[in-house]
N, C-alpha and C positions, 0 to 999 in steps of 0.2 A: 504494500500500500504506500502512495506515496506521501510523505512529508506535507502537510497543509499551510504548516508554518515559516519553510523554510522561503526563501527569496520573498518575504511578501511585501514589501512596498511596491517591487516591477507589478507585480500580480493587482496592487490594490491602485495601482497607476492606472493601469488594464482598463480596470470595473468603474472606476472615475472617468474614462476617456469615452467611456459605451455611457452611463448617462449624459456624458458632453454630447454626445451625440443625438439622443431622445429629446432633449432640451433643445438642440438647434433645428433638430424636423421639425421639432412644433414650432420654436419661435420663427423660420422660415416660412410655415404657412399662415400664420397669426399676421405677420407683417408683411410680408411680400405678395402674397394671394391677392392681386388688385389689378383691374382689368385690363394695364397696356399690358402686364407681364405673367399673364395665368400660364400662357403655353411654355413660357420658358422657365416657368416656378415649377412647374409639374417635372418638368425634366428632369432638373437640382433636386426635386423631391425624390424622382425614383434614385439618382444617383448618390444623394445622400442616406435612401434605406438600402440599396446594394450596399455602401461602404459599412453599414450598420451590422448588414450580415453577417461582413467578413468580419469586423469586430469581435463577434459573437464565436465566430471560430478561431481568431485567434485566443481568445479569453478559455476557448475549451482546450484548445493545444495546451494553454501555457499554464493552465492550472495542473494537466496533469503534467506536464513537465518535471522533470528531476537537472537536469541542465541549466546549467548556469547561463552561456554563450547563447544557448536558443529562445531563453525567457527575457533576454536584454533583445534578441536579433528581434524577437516578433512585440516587444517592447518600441523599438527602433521603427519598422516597420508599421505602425501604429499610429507614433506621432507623425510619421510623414504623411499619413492620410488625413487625419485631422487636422494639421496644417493645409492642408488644398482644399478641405472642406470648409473652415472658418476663412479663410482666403476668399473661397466663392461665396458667402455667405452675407462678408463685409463689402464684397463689390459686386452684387449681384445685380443691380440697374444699370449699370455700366457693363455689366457683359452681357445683357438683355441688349443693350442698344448695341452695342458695339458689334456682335453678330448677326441683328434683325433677327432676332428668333420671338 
């Protein structure tokens, strides 16, 4: 059985970054859901609950993980996606315009 205790702040970084993520689908549709940019919010919406997915799998990986290197890599791997999602997030009228979608 593995260890529950051990690595756990990468782990509890993890389970913090998966509700950053529930928090910004909502707050993404609460704000942005307004008529010039519904088709392009809907987009960001699916591609922010696909990145949620993976979330959700890495957060399964790495709990049961025993590895040091794999719980920091999928740790790693994590915040690079949350970075691209709060990135679209902050400038999401500007990429609505900027592509005409």
């Amino acid at each position: 059985m593995v260890n529950s205790q051990r690595y756990r702040f990468p782990k509890t970084v993890l389970f913090g970054i998966t509700g950053l993520y529930i928090i910004l689908i909502v707050a993404t549709y609460f704000l942005y859901y307004i008529e010039p940019y519904i088709n392009c919010v809907k987009r960001i919406l699916v591609a922010q609950v696909m990145a949620l997915l993976f979330q959700v799998v890495l957060n399964y990986v790495n709990y049961h993980s025993k590895n040091k290197i794999f719980i920091l890599t999928t740790l790693f791997i994590s915040a690079m996606i949350v970075s691209g999602v709060l990135s679209t997030f902050f400038n999401l009228e500007l990429m609505c315009k900027y592509f005409g979608i």
